[in-house]
C-alpha positions as CSV (number, residue, x, y, z in Angstrom):
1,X,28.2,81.9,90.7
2,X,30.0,83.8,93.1
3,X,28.1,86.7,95.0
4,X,30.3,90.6,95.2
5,X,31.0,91.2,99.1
6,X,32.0,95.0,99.5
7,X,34.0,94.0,102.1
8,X,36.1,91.7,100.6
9,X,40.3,92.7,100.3
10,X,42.2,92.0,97.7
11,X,44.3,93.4,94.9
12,X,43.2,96.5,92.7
13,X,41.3,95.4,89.4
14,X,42.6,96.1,86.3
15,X,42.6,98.4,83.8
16,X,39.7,96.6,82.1
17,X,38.1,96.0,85.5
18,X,35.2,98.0,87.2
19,X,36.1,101.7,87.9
20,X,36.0,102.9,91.4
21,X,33.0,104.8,91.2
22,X,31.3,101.5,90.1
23,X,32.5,99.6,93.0
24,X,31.0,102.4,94.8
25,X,27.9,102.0,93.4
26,X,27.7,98.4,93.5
27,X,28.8,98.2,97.2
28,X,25.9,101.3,98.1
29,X,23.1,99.0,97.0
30,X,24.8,95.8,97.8
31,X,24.3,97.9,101.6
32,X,20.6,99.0,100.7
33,X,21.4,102.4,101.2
34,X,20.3,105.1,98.8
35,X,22.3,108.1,97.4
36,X,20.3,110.7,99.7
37,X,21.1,108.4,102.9
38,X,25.0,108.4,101.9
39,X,24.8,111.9,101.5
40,X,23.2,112.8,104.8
41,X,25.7,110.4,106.7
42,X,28.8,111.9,104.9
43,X,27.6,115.4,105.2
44,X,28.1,116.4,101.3
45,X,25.5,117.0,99.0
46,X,24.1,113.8,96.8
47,X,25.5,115.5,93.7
48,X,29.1,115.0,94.9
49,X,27.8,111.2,95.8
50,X,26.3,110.9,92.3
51,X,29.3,112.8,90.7
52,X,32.0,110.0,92.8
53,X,29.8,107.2,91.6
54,X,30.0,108.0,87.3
55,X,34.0,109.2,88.2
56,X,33.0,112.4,86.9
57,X,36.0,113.3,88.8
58,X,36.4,116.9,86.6
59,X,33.3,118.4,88.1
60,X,34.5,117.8,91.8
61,X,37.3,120.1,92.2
62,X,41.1,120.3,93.4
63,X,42.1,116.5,93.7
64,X,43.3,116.8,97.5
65,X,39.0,117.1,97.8
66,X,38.2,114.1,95.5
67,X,40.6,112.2,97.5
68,X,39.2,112.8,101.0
69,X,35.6,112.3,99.6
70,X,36.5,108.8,98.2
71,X,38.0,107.7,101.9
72,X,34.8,109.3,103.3
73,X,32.8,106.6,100.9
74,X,34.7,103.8,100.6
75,X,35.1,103.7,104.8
76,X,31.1,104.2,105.2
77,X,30.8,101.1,103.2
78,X,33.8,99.6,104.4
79,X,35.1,99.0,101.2
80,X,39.0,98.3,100.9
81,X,39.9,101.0,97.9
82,X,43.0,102.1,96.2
83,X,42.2,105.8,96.3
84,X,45.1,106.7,95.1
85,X,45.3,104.3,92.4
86,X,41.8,105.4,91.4
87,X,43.1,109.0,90.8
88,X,46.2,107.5,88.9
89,X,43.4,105.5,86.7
90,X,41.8,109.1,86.4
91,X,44.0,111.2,85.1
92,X,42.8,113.8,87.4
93,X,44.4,117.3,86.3
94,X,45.6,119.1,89.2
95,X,45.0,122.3,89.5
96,X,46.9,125.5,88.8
97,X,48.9,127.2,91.7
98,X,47.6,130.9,91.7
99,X,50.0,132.5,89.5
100,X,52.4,135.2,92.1
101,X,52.5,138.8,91.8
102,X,55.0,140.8,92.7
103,X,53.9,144.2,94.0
104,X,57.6,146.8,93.9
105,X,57.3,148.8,97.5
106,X,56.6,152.8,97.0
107,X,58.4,154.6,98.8
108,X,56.1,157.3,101.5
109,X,57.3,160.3,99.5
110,X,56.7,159.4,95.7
111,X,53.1,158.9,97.2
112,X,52.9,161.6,98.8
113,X,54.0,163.6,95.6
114,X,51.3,161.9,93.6
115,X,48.5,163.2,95.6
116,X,49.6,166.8,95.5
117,X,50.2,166.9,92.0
118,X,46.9,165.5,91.6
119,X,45.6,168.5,93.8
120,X,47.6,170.9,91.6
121,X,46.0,169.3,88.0
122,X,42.9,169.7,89.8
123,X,43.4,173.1,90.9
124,X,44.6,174.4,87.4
125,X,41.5,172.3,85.6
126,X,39.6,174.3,87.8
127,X,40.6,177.5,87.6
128,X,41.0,177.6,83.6
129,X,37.3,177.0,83.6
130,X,36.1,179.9,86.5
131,X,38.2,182.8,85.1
132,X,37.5,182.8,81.5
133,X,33.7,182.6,82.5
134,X,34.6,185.3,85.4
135,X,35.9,187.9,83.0
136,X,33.2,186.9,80.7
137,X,30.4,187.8,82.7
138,X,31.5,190.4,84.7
139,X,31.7,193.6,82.2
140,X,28.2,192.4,81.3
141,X,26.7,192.2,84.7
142,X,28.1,195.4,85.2
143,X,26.7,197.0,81.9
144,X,23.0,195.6,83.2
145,X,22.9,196.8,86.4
146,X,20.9,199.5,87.7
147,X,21.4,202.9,88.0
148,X,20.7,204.4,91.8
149,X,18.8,207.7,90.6
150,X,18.8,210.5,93.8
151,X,15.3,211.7,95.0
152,X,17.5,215.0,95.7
153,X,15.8,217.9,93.3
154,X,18.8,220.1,92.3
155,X,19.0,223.4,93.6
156,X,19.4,225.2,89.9
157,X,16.4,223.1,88.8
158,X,13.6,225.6,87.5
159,X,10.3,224.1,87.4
160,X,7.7,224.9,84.6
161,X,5.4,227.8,85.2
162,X,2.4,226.2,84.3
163,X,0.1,225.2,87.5
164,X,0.3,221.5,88.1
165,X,-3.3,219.8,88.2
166,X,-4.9,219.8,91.9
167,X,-4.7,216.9,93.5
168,X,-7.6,214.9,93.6
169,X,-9.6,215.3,96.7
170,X,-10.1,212.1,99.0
171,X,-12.9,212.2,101.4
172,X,-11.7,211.1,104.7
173,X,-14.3,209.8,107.1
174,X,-13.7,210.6,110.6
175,X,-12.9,207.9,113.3
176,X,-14.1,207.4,116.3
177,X,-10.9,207.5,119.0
178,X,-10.8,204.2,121.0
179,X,-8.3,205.4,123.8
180,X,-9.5,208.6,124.9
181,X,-7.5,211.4,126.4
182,X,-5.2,210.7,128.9
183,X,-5.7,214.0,130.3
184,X,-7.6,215.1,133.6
185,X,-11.4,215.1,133.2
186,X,-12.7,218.5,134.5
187,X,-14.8,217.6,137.4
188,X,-18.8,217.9,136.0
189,X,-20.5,221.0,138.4
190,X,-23.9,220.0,139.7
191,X,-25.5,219.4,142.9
192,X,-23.8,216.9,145.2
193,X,-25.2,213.5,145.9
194,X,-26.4,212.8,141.8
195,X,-25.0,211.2,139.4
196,X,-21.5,208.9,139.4
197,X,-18.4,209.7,141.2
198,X,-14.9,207.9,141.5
199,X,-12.6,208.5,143.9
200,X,-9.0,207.0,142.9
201,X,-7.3,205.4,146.5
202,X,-4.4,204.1,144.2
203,X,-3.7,203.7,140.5
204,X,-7.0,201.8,138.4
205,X,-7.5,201.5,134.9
206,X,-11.5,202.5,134.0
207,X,-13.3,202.3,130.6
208,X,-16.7,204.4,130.9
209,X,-19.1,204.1,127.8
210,X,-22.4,206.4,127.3
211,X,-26.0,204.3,126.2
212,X,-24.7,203.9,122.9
213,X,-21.1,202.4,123.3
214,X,-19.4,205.4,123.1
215,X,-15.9,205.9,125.5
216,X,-16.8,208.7,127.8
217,X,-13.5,207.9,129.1
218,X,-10.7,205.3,129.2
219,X,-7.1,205.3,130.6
220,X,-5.2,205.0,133.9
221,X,-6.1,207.3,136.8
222,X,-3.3,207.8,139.8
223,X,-4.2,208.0,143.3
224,X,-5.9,210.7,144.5
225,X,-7.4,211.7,141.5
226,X,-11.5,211.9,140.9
227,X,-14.0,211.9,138.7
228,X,-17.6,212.9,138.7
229,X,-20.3,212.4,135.8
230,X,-24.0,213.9,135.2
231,X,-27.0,211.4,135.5
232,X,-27.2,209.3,132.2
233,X,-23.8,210.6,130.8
234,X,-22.1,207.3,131.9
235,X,-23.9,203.8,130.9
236,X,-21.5,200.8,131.8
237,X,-18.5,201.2,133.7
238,X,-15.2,198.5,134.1
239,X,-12.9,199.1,136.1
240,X,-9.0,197.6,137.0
241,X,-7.9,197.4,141.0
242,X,-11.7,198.0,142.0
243,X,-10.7,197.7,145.4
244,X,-8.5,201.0,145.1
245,X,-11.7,203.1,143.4
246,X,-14.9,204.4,145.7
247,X,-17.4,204.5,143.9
248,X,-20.8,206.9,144.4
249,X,-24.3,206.2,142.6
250,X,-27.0,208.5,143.9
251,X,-25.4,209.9,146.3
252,X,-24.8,206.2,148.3
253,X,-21.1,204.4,148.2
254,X,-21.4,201.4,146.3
255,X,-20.7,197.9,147.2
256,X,-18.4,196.6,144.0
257,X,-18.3,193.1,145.9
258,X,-21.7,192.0,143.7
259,X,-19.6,193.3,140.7
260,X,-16.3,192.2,140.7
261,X,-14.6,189.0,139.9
262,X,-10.7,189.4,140.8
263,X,-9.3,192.6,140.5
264,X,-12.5,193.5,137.9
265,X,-15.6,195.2,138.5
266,X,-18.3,195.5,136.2
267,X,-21.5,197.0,136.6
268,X,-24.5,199.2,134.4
269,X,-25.9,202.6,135.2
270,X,-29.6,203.2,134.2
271,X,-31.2,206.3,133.1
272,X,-32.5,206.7,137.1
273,X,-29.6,206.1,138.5
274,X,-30.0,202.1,139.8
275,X,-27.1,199.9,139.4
276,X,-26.8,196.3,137.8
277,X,-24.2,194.1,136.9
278,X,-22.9,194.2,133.6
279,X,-23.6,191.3,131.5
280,X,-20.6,189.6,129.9
């Protein structure tokens, strides 16, 4: 009994004979070689190997691509095939040349005469629907709106004799000022040597309080301007550009170094007279 060898030439079988996809087939596993291994080595998937080997010739496309892929297989096995005489066997139906359009050329000013009277429909669309709901709504917006009265009473007006109810009568508490006076403090008469005096080299802004928080006095004092308070009257004293203000306690000039921190000084006036610095 005669053994197959892949390799052997010789005429085509017949039409009764083993189809191509068998001789495929039998020369793959005469080789060893498995349908994954062809496929890697040809670089197709193993569906197209598997769909060559049954001659399901249909499910593989155009014929120009069934024909290459048979070469591919037959040379990797290096088995003499017919290709072409395979396809003959097959019947395989060629496929359709995409059928031709033909596309007439416009010319640049019939398109350009579409799109504007596709502007104009749009326009008219347009304003068909805004006018009829424009004259619609307008007389009756109109109607609604609201009469402007004038707060002017008419000269010929004649009001009723009768005496219109007093108003009611609203208690209003007074308030203690917080900026006092900007004007001139009198200077206070008494002997010389008691109580607190300022002396105003240059422009300072003071804020003096009495023993219960009261403002004796607050505001900005120019140069040359003084002031001069009775024992007790002032109680805490701040004053702005302390270096331009001299100040007197008890008849002594006081040192507003202790006090100060910048351009601030702050210090307390007790009932005798003794100065201490005011606590933030």
């Amino acid at each position: 009994m005669n053994e197959f060898n892949p390799s052997q030439s010789g005429p085509e079988p017949s039409a009764t004979g083993p189809s191509c996809g068998h001789r495929l087939r039998q020369a793959r596993e005469a080789a060893g070689m498995s349908r994954e291994e062809v496929a890697s080595r040809l670089h197709m998937p193993a569906r197209i190997v598997q769909s060559l080997e049954n001659d399901d010739w249909d499910a593989l496309g155009a014929t120009i691509f069934v024909r290459g892929q048979l070469r591919s297989y037959a040379r990797l096995l290096k088995l003499d095939l017919d290709v072409d005489a395979c396809l003959d066997r097959a019947e395989v139906a060629p496929v359709a040349p995409p059928e031709l359009v033909s596309y007439s050329h416009t010319p640049r000013y019939r398109r350009v005469l579409e799109q504007a009277t596709r502007r104009a429909i749009y326009i008219v669309m347009t304003l068909a629907i805004a006018v009829p709901a424009w004259f619609a709504t307008g007389p009756h917006l109109g109607r609604n709106a609201p009469a402007t009265q004038s707060l002017e009473v008419p000269d010929d007006l004649v009001l009723p004799a009768s005496n219109p109810p007093a108003p009611a009568r609203v208690q209003v508490k007074p308030r203690t000022p917080v900026v006092a006076s900007m004007t001139p403090r009198p200077v206070a008469s008494g002997p010389a040597g008691t109580g607190l005096v300022l002396e105003f080299k240059d422009e300072s802004w003071v804020e003096l309080f009495d023993a219960d928080g009261r403002t004796v006095e607050k505001g900005l004092l120019g140069a040359g301007e003084s002031r001069r308070f009775e024992p007790g009257e002032v109680a805490s004293v701040k004053l702005g550009n302390a270096a331009a203000v001299q100040v007197q306690a008890g008849g002594e000039t006081l040192d507003l170094a202790p006090f100060s921190r910048g351009t601030v000084a702050r210090f307390k006036l007790s009932s005798d007279g003794s100065v201490v610095p005011a606590s933030e």
